[in-house]
N, C-alpha and C positions, 0 to 999 in steps of 0.2 A: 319719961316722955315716949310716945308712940314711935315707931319708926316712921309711919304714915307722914305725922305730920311734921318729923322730922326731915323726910325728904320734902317736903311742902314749901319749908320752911327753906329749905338750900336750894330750891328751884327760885325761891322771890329773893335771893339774895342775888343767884346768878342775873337774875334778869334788873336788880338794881345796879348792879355792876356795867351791865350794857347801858342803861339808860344813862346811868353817870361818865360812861367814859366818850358818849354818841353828844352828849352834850358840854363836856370840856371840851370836844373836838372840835366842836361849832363854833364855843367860844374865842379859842385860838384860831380859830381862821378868821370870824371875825375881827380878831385887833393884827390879825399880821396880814390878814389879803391885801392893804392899802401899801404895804414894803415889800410882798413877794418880790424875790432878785433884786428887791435895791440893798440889803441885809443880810447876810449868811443867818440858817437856822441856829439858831443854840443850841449846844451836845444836849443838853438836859433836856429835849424834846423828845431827842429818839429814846434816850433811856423811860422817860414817863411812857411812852408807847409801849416799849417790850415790858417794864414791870406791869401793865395794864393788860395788856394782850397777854401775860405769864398770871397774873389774876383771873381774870378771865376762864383762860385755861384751866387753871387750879379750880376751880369752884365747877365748873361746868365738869370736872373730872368724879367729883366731890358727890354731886347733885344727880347723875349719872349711877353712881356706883350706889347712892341710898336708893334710889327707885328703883334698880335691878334687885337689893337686897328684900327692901319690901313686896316684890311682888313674888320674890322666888320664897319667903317666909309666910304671903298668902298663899302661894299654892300649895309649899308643903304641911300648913298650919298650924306653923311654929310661929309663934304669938311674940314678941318681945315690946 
């Protein structure tokens, strides 16, 4: 596989990751805006946030580090 479309392919993953974590958030506020303060949050909130936000991170590190490789392999015109 190219590296090209290899980093392509880790940019649409990064940015499914956003789209999916922008949209469980909505969801959750949705079913808990109507008990804000009458309810303590569930631990397992915060934990789903930081493994989300440590995905996130991870991928965007990931997706990052393929498109500085592909572009410093187009310039030197080392092909893989």
């Amino acid at each position: 596989m190219k590296i090209g479309v290899l980093a392509i392919a880790a940019w649409i993953v990064t940015g499914l990751i956003v789209l999916l974590g922008v949209s469980a958030g909505a969801t959750i506020w949705f079913y808990m805006e109507p008990v804000v303060d009458s309810v303590p949050d569930p631990a397992s909130y915060g934990m789903a946030v930081g493994a989300g936000f440590l995905a996130l991170f991870l991928s965007l590190a990931v997706s990052l580090s393929l498109t500085v490789y592909a572009a410093r392999c187009r310039t030197t015109g080392r092909a893989t």
